[in-house]
C-alpha positions as CSV (number, residue, x, y, z in Angstrom):
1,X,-1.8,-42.2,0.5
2,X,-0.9,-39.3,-1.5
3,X,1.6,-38.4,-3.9
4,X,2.7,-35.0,-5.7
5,X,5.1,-33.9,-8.5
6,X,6.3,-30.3,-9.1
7,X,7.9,-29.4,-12.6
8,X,8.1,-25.6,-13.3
9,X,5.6,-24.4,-11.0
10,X,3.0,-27.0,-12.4
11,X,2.0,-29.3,-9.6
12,X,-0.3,-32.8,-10.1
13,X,-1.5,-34.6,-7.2
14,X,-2.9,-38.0,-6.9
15,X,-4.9,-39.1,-4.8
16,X,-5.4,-43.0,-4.2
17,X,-7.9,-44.5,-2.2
18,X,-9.7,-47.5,-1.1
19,X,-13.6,-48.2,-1.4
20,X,-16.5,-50.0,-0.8
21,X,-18.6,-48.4,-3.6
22,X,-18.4,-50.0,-7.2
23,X,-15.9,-48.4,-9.4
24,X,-18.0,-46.9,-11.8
25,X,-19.4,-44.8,-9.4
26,X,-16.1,-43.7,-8.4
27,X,-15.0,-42.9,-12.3
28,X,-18.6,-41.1,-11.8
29,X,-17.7,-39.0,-9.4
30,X,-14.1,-37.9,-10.5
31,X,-15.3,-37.0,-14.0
32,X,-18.2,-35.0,-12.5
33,X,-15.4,-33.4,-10.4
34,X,-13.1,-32.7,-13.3
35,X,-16.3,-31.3,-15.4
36,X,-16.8,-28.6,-12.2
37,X,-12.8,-27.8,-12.6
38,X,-13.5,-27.5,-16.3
39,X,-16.6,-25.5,-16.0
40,X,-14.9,-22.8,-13.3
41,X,-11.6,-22.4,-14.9
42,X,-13.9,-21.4,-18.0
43,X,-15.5,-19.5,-16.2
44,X,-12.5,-17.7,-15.3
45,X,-10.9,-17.0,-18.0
46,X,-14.1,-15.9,-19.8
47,X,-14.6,-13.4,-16.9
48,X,-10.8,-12.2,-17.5
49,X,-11.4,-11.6,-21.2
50,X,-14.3,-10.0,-20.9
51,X,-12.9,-7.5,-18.5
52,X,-10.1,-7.4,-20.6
53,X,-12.7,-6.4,-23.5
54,X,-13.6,-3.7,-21.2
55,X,-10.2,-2.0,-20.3
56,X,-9.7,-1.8,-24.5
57,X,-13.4,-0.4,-25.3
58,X,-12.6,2.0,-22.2
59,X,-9.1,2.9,-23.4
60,X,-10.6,3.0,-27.0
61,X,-13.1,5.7,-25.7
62,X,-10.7,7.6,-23.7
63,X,-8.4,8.3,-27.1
64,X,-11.8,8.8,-29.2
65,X,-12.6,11.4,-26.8
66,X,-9.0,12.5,-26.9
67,X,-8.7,13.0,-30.7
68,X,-12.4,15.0,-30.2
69,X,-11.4,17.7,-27.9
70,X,-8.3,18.1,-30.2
71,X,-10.3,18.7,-33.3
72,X,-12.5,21.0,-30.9
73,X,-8.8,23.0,-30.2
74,X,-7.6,23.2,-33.7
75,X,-10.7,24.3,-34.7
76,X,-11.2,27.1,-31.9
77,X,-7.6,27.8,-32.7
78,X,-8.5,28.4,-36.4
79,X,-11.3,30.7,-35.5
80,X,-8.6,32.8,-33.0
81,X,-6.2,33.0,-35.9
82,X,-8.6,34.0,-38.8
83,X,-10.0,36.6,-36.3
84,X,-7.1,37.9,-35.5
85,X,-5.7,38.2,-38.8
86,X,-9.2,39.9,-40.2
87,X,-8.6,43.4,-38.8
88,X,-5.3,43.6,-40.6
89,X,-7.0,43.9,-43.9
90,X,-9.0,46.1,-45.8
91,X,-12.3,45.8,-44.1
92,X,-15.0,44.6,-46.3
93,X,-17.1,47.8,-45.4
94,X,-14.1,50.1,-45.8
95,X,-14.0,51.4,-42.1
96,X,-10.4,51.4,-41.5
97,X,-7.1,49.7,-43.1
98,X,-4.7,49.1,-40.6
99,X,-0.9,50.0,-42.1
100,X,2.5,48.8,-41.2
101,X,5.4,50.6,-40.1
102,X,6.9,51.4,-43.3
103,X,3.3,52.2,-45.2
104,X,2.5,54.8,-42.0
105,X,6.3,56.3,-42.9
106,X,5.5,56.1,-46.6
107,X,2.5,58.0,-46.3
108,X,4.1,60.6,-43.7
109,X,6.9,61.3,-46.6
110,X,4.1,62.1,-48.6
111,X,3.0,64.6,-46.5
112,X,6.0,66.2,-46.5
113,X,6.5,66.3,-50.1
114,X,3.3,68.3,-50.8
115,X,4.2,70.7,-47.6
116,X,7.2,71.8,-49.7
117,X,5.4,72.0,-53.2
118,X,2.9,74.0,-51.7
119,X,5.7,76.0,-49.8
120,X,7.3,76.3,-53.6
């Protein structure tokens, strides 16, 4: 005969039966039973932490990798700004000064002005 319960999605069953066999062979069996149970669900959950483990080192190595191509942009993006802001100022070996809008006017004034003193 058997027998089962339900409460919240938990289920027990039990399972009585009749036999010939001394009863501590019986008792034998059922622990040895409930030890495999044991030893699989375990098993089971160790297997589910450990892969588990594995999505988190994964995820942790996705955002280390993440965080290193960033630092590889900012620093190329450093490089690209220093560059281009180099050639706007007095060269080190005094090739060429480039000149805004209102220092190219300035000197063009200049110009000017000693055109007419000379012109004086």
């Amino acid at each position: 005969t058997s027998g089962g319960r339900s409460e919240s999605n938990l289920s027990s069953v039990c399972y009585i039966f009749e036999s010939n066999n001394e009863g501590e062979k019986i008792c034998d069996s059922v622990g040895l039973a409930k030890q495999i149970a044991l030893h699989a669900e375990l098993d089971r959950r160790a297997s589910e932490k450990q892969k588990e483990i594995e999505r988190v080192k994964e995820k942790q190595q996705k955002e280390l990798s993440k965080q290193k191509q960033i630092e590889k942009d900012l620093e190329e993006q450093s490089r690209l700004i220093a560059a281009s802001s180099r050639p706007n100022q007095a060269s080190s070996k005094g090739q060429f000064v480039v000149l805004s809008s209102s220092q190219s006017e300035e000197s063009d004034l200049g110009e000017e002005g000693k055109k007419r003193e000379s012109e004086a």
